[in-house]
N, C-alpha and C positions, 0 to 999 in steps of 0.2 A: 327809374328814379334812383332806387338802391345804386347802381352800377354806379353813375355819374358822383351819386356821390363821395364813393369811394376813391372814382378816380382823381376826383379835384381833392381829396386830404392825401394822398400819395403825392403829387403832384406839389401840392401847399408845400410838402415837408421839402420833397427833392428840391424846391426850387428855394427857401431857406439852408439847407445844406450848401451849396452853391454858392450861395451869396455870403455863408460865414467861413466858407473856404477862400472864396475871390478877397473878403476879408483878411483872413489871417494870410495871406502868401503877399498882400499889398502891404502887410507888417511887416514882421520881422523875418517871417520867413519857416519860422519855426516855434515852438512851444518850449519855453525857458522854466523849469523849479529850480528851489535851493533848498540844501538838507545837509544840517552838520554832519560830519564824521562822526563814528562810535554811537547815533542812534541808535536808540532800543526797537528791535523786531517790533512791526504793525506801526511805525512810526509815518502820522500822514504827512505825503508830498505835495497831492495835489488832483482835482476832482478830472483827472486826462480823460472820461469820456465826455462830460458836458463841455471841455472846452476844447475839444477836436468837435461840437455839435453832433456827437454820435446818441441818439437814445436808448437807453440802458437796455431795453425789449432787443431790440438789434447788434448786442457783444455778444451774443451766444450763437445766432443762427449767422451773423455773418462771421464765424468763428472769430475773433478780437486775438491777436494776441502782438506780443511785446519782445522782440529780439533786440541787444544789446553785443557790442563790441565785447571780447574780454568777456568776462563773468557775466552768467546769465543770470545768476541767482543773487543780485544785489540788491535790485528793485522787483516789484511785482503788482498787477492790478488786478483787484476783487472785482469779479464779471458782476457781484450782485449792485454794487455802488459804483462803480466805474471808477474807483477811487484807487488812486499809485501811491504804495505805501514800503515802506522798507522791509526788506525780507531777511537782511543777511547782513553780521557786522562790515561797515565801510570803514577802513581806516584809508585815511586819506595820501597821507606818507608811501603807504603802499600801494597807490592807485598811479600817481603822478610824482612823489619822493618830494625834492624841494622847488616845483613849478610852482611861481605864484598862481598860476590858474588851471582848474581841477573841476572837471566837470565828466559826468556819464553818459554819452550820446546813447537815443535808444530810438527803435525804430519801430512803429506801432502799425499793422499791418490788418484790412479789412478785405474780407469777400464783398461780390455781391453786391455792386459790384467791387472788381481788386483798387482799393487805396492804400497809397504807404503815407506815412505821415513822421517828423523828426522831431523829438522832445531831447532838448538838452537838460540836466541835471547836474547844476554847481555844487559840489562838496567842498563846504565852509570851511577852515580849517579852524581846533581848538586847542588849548595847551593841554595837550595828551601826552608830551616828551619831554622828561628833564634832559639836561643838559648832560652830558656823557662823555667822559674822557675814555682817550684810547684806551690807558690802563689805569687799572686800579694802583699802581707804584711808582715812580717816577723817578730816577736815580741820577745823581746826578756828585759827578765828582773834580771838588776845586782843591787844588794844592793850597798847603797853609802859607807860601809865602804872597800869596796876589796880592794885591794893592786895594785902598778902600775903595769905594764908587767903581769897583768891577759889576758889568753885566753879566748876568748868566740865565740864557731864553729858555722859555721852558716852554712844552706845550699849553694848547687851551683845548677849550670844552668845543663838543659842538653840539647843537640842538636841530632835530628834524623837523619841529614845524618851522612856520616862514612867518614873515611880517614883525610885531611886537613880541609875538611868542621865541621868536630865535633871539631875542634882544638879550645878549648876556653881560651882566656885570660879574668880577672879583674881587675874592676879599682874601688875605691871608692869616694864616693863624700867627699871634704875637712873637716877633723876634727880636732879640737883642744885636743878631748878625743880620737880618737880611731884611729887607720890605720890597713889596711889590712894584714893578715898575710897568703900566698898559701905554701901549700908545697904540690909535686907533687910527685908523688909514679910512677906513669910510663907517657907515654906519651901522654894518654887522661884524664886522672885520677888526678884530684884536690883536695885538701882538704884545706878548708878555715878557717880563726877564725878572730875573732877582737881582738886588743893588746890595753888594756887601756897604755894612755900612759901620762891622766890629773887625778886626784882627783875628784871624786864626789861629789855632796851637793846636796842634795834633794831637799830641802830648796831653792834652789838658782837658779836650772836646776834640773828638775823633770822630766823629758822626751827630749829623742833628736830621729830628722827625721835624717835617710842618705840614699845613692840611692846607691844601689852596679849594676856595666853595667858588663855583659858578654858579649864578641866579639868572633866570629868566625872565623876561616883562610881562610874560602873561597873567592871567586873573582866572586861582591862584598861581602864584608863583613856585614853580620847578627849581631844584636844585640839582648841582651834583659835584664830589666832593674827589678828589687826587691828593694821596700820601706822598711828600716830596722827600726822600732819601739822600739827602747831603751826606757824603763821605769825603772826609777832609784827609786829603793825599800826605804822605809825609815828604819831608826835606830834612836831610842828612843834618843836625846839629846840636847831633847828642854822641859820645863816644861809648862804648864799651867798659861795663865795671862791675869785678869780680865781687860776689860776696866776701872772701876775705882775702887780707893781702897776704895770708900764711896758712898755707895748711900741713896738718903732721899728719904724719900714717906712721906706721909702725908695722913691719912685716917679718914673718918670722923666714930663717935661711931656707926653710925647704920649701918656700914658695913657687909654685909650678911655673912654665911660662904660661903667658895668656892669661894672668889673673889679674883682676882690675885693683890698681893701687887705690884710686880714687880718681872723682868725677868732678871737675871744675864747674861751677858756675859763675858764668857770667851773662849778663842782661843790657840790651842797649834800648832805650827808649824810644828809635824810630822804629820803624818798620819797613817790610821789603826789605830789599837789599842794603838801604840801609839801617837795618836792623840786624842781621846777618852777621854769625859770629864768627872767624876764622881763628882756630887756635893752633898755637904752634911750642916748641920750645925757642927759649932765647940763643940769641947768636952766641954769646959766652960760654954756652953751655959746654962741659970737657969731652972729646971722645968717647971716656967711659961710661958717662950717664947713657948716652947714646945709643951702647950700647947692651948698655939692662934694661932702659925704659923705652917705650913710645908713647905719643900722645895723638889721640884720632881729633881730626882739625875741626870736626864737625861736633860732635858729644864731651869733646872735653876729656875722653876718660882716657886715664891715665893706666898702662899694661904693662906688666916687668915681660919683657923679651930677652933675657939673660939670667945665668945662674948667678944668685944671688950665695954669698960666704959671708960669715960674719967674721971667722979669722982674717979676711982677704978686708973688708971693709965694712966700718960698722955703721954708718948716714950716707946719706946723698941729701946733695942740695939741687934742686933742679929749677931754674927759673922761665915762666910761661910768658907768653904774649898773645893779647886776644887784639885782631883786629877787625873791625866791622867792611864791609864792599861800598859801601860808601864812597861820594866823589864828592871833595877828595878825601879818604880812608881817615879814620879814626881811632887810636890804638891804646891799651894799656895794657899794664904788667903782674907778675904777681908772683908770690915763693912755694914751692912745695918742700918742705922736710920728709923722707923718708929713715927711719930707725930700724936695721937687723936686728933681728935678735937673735938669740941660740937657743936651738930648738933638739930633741931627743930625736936626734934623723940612725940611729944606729941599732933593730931589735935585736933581740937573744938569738941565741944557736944551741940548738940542741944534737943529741948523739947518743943514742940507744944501742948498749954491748951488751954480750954475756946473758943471752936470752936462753932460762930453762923452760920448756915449753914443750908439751902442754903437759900442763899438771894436773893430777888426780882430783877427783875433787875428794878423796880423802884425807888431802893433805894436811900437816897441821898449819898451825897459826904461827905469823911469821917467816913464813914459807921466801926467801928472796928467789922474785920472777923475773929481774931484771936490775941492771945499773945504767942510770943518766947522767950524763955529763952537759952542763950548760955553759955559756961563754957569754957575756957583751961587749963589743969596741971601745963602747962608749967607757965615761968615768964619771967618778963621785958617782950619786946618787941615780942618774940615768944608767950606772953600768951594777949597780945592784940587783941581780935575777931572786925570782922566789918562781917553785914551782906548784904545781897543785894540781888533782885530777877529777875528774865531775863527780858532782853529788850521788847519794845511792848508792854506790859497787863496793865488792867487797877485800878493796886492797886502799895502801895508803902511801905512801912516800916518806921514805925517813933519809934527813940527809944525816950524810954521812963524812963530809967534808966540805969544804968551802966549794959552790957550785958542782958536788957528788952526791947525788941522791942514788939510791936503792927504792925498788918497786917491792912489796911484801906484800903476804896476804894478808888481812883483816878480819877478816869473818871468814865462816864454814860455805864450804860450795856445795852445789849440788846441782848437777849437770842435767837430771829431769827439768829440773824448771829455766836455768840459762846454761844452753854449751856452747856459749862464746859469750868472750867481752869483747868489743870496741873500743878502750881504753885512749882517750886524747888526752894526754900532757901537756900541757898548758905553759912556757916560760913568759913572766913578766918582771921588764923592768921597773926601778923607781922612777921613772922620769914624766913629766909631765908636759902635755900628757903622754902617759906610758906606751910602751911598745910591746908586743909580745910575738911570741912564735908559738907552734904547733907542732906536735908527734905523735903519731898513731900507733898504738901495741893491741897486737891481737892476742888474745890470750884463749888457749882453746881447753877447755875442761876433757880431761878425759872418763871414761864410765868406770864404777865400779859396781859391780854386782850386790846394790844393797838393797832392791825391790824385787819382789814374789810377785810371781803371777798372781792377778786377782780375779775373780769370776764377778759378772756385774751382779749376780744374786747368788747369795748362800746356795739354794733350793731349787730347783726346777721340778714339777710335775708333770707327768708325762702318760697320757690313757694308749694304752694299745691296745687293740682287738685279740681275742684269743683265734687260734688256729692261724696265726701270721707264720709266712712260707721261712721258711731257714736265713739265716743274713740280712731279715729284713730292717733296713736302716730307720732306726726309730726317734734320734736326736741327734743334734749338735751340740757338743759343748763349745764353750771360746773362750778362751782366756787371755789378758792383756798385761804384757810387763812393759814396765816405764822405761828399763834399759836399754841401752845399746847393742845392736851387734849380738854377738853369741849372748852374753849375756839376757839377750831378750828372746831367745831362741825356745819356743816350749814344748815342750813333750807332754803327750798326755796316758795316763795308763788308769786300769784298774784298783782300789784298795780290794786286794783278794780276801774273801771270810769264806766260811762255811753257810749256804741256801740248804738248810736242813740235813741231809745226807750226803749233799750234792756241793761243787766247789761251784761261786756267783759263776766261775770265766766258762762253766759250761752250759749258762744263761748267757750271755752278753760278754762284748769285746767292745774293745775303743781303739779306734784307729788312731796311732801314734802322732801325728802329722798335724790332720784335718781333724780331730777330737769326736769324728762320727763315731757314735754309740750304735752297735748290729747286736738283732737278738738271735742268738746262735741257732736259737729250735721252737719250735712251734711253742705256745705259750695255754696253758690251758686253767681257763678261770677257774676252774672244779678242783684243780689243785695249790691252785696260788693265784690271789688275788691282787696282792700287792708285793713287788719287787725294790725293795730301798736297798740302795747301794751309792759308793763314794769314787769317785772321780779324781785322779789326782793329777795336777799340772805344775812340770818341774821344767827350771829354766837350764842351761847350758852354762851358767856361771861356776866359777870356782869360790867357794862351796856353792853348789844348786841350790835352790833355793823354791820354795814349794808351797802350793794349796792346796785342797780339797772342795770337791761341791758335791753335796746329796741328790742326786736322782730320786723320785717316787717314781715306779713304774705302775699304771693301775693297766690290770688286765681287766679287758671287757669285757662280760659274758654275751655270747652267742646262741642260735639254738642250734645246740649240737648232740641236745639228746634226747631220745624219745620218752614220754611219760610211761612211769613201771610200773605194775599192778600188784599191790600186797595181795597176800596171803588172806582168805576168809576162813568163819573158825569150820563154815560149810561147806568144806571144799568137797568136789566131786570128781571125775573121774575125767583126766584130760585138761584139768586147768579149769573145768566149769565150777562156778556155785551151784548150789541147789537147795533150792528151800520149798516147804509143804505150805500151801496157805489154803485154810478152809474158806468154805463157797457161799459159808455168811456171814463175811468180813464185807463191809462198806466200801465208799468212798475215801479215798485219803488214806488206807489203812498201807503204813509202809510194812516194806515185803523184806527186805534186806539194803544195805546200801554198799556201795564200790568203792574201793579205795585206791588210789593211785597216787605216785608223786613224780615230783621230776628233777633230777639231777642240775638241772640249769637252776636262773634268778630272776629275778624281775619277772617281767609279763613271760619270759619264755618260761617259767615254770606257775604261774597261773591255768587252772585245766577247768577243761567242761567239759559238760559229759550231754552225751546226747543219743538215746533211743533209734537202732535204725530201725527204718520200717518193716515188717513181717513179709513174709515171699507170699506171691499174690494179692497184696495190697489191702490184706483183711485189718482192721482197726482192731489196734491191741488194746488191751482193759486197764495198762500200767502204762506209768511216763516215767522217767529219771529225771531226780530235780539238775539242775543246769552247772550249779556251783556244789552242790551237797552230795551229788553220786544218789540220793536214797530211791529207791525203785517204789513206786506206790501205787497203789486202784488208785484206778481213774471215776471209776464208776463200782456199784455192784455186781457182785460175780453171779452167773446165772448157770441151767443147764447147758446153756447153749454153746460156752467157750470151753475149748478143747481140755482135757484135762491135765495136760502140759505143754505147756508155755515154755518155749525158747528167744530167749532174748539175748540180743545183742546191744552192748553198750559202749560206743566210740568213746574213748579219752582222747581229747585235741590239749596241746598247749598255744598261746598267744602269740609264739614266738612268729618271726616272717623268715621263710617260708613255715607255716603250724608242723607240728609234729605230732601223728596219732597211734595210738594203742587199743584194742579191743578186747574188752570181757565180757563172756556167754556168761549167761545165769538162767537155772533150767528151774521153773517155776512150774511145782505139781498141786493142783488140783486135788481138795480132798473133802471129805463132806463132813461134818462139824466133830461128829463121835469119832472120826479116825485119829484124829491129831493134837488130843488131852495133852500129852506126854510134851510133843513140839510147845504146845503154847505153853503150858505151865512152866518148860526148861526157859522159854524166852521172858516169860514173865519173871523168872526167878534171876536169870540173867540182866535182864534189864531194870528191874525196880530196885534189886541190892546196889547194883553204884548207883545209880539216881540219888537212891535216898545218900548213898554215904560222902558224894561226893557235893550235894547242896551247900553246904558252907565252907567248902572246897572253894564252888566259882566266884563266893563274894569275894574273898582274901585275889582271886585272882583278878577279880576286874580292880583293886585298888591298887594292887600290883600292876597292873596295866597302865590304869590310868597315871600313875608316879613314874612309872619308866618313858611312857611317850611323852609325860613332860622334862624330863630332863635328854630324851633323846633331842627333843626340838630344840632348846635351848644348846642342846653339842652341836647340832647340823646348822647353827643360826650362828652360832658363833666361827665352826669351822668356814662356814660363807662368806662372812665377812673378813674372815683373815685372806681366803684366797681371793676375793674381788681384791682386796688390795693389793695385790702380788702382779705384775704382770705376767701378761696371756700364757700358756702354755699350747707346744704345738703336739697335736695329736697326729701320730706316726700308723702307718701301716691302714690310713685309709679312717674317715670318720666313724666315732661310735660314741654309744650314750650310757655314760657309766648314772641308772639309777638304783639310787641308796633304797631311797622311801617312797614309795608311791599311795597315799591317799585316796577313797574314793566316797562315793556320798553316803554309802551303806555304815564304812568307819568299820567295815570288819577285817582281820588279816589273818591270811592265808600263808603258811607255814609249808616249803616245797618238801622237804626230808630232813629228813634230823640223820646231822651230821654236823664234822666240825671242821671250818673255814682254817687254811693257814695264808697265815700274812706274815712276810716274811721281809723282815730289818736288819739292819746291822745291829740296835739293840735289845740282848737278851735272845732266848728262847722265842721260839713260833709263839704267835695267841691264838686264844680262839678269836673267830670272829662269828658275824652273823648277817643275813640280807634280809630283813622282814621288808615287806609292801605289804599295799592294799589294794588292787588296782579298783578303776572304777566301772562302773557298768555300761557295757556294749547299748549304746545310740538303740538299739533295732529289739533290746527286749521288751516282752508284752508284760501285763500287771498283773498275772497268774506267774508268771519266771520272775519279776522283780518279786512279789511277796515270796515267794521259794526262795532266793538268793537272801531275802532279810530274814527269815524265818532258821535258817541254814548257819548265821553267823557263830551258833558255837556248835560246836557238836562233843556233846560232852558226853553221851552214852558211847560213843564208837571211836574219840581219839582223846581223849581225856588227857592220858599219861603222854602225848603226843607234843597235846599245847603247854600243859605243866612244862617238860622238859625245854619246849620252845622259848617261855620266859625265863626258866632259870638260866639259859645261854643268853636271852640278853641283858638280865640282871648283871650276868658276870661281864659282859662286854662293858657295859656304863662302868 
């Protein structure tokens, strides 16, 4: 039952599908829509599956689809509605262009079984195009002589669509010369002209704008609009005419060739050729004109091609003709006056005799250097010369006759600062405008030996090391003269004095030439610390002519000598001390102290003293202070340490490489009742200067303290003088000449008493003096710094030592 019935509604449909096909093929044959141009996307055509009788169920599985001639993406059908709708803009114009009929054939195509089936598609056409000329300018050119009621066709518009929409009318924009003239041949088909309907003038209206609109019939109405470019041609009926009928010029005789007299103007009011201006001179014209003047046919301008004399002739009349190209030609005329004048065509002459040269620049004033002689051809006032020589220098012109001048000095010369002049002589006439000439005098200064050598500084300082080898080159002097020539030639030598007993030249020499300064012989700071002497530089002039410069020579102390060991009042047998110390003495109880000094300065005579060890490494019961020399227990004396004690005491000085010395001190051992006599002589010894000298040290530390303020105040001041001096070079190898050395302790240390010679060119030797202070070695422990602070005076053992140390710097300040 199911079966049957299925087969009979299969069957129902098949057999309506049949009968609506035997239908549509007994029509038309095919399925017709219509669908404007430029529809918008999704725009419906037409329900193509229900009226091909296909249902909607059956465009999927018997796959439905739509092929088209041309473009396949114009038209399109939704499988869910069966409905043909626009997909793609259609412009119609570009489908079919201007066919009145315009349709899209499309071809709809089924499985299942295969049907093809044909749907035509009319695109409507709408007014989508204005009217459109070829160009946007349209040129068009009548001669002014034409006649009135002349045609002149112009293009027209044209319109892409078809029907009432191509339907074009014309309008022109308002003219006084022309109105539109259509004549129409069928009913889309124009043909247009322009109808003069005013008289031309070139002259007067030389071009006219007009706008020609073409309108369309459609709904709305299109337009579209052409600029028409009338250029109204000329005709020859206007002649050529000069701005004036006279021109003057005025030229002066020394006029070049090639120089423009003047430029003619003339103007003709046609144009093109005839407009065109051909200039010429007139047939009248004489030979001679001809042959001073030309005139270019084209510019008009007028050029002297001959020399031109005012004695020879003083005008020219020259007469022009301008004619236009014109047919037939058209011509006028016109005058030029030219006026010579006379002009100052004749300069100076000059002539330079009787040249003294070169002169001294000591010469006097009004010295005559030369005689000028001037000439001009010319007369009157053009032939009056005046001479003159540039500004600044030191001569002048004095004439001397009519056109006789002399060259003379003026002012003082001086050949350091100019040894040559360039002197230009200058002749100028009166004439105008004037003329002049030129003459060159070289004037050459000769030298005269009026500058000394000068040294760039008074003063040079100069550190030398002592023990420098013989000859060693310790400076350079240099000295500059402004002269010339021998005159500048300098020699340098010694000022010879007396170095104490001794003559300077057998300390130092100076090489004649090259001004090097050699020190003849080993230099030793212990005898001479400073060498001042004078430097002389003489030039080769007639008289010589001379300076001087001071040298300081500072010698630099070196360690070059061992520390020496004074005298004790203990002395014993072989250079040893020896002293008694009872064996119930303490701690700290000093034994005796060592005295040394050292011939050298600075650090190299700074000394310490230092305990060597005992043989066999037994710990001795005394230490020697570091800076003080004093020998003292260390501890308490017992039975148990030997009853004599040998001790050895190093003196080192600071200097690099150190320099040492050794003192024995033979220390006996004795038991309290043996050595009444030793103490009491030491007590007596030692407490009488103590006591007598206590208001001794006050006076001496305010003495102290007043001298090292005014030494600092000398070293502060002598500092700042030599920073401001430029550098000095140190000879024979670096060295460090220290004055004063500082240390944190603030105590000073006195090498030997002795007296320093410094030795100047004025007066007698001085004394001098080297105090320091140095400061304390980085590596001492706080048992040797209290010793070294405790140590700062030692008044019981060098009392009269230090006294005499201040009164040599007292005298030194």
């Amino acid at each position: 039952m199911l079966f049957s019935r299925r087969g009979g509604l299969v069957a129902r449909r098949l057999l309506l599908s049949l009968l609506f096909l035997a239908a549509w093929e007994a029509g038309s044959g095919q399925l017709q829509y219509s669908v404007p141009e430029e529809a918008k996307h999704g725009t419906f055509v037409g329900r193509i599956a229900q009226d091909l009788g296909l249902e909607l169920a059956e465009l999927v599985p018997r796959r439905f689809r739509v092929a088209s001639k041309g473009r396949e993406d114009l038209l399109e059908v939704n499988l869910q509605n069966g409905v043909l709708f626009v997909n793609s803009r259609i412009d119609r114009e570009e489908l079919c262009g201007r066919s009145a009929e315009c349709s899209i054939h499309l071809e709809v195509i089924v499985d299942r079984p295969l049907q093809v089936f044909h749907v035509e598609v009319n695109v409507k056409d709408i007014n989508d195009n204005p009217p459109v000329f070829r160009s946007r300018e349209q040129r068009i050119f009548i001669p002014e002589s034409r006649q009135l009621d002349s045609r002149f066709p112009i293009e027209g518009a044209a319109d892409a669509d078809i029907g009432a929409n191509a339907l074009l009318t014309y309008t022109l924009s308002p003219s006084d010369y022309f109105s539109l003239d259509v004549q129409a041949s069928d009913e889309l088909s124009r043909s247009l002209s322009l109808e003069l309907r005013k008289s031309l003038d070139r002259e007067e209206t030389p071009e006219l704008r007009l706008l020609l609109t073409a309108t369309d019939g459609g709904k709305p109405e299109l337009e579209g609009t052409v600029q028409l470019l009338i250029t109204v041609l000329d005709v020859n009926d206007n002649a050529p005419l000069f701005d004036q009928a006279m021109y003057r010029v005025h030229l002066l005789e020394t006029t070049a060739n090639g120089t423009l007299v003047t430029t003619l103007n003339a103007s003709d009011a046609d144009e093109g050729l005839n407009g065109a201006i051909v200039f010429s001179l007139g047939s009248d014209v004489s030979p001679n004109i001809q042959e001073k003047f030309k005139i270019d046919s084209s510019s008009g301008e007028i050029r002297v091609i001959g020399k031109l004399d005012y004695e020879e002739t003083k005008s020219y009349e020259i007469r022009v003709k301008a004619v236009d190209k014109g047919s037939p030609p058209m011509s006028s005329h016109c005058k030029v006056l030219v006026k010579v004048l006379d002009v100052n065509d004749n300069a100076p002459e000059l002539a330079i005799t009787s040249l003294s040269l070169p002169i001294r620049e000591d010469a006097p004033l009004s010295t005559v250097i030369a005689l000028i002689t001037v000439s001009d051809h010319d007369s009157g006032v053009n032939g009056q010369v005046t001479c003159s020589l540039p500004l600044h220098v030191p001569f002048r012109l004095v004439s001397t006759f009519k056109n006789y001048y002399s060259l003379v000095l003026d002012s003082a010369l001086d050949r350091e600062s100019v040894s040559a002049y360039e002197l230009v002589v200058t002749a100028r006439d009166g004439g105008s405008p004037s003329l002049w000439a030129t003459a060159s005098v070289s004037v050459e200064v000769a030298d005269v030996n009026d500058n000394a050598p000068a040294f760039a500084q008074p003063e040079y300082t100069v550190f030398v090391k002592e023990n420098n080898p013989p000859g060693c080159h310790i400076f350079t002097v240099s000295a500059r003269d402004a002269d010339a020539q021998e005159n500048a030639l300098v020699s340098y030598s010694l000022v010879e004095r007396r170095v104490g007993e001794r003559a300077l030249s057998s300390y130092v020499s100076v090489h004649a030439e090259s001004g090097k300064v050699y020190a003849l012989q080993p230099l030793d700071h212990e005898e001479l610390e400073l060498l001042q002497f004078q430097v002389s530089a003489r030039d080769a002039g007639v008289p010589p002519l001379g300076s001087n410069v001071t040298l300081q020579v500072f010698v630099l102390d070196e360690n070059d000598n061992v520390p020496a060991l004074l005298a004790s009042r203990a002395g014993g047998s072989g250079g040893a001390v020896s002293e008694l110390v009872p064996r119930s003495v303490g701690a700290g109880h000093v034994v005796t102290k060592v005295r040394a000094v050292d011939a050298d300065s600075g650090y190299n005579a700074w000394l310490s003293y230092e305990l060597q060890p005992a043989a066999g490494g037994a710990r001795s019961p005394f230490r020697v202070g570091l800076y003080t020399g004093e020998i003292s227990t260390t501890r308490a004396l017992d039975e148990a340490d030997a009853p004599l004690q040998r001790l050895l005491v190093l003196v080192k000085d600071h200097g690099e490489p150190a320099l040492t010395a050794t003192a024995t001190v033979l220390v006996s051992l004795v038991e309290s009742g043996q050595a009444p006599k030793a103490s009491s002589r030491a007590s007596a010894g030692v407490a009488g200067p103590e006591a007598t000298l206590v208001d001794v040290n006050v006076y001496l530390i305010v003495a102290i303290c007043a001298v090292s303020s005014l030494l600092v105040l000398t070293l502060l001041l002598y500092t700042a003088l030599r920073c401001s001096a430029p550098p000095t070079a140190v000879a024979c190898g670096p060295g460090k000449a220290t004055l004063v050395c500082s240390s944190a302790v603030g105590s000073w240390s006195y090498s030997q008493q002795r007296r320093q010679r410094v030795c100047s060119g004025e007066g007698p030797p001085k004394t001098d003096l080297m105090a320091f202070s140095p400061g304390l070695p980085p590596g001492l422990n706080t048992s040797e710094r209290n010793e070294h602070s405790e140590a700062n005076w030692d008044i019981s053992g060098n009392v009269s030592s230090t006294f005499e140390l201040w009164l040599y710097m007292i005298f030194y300040i």
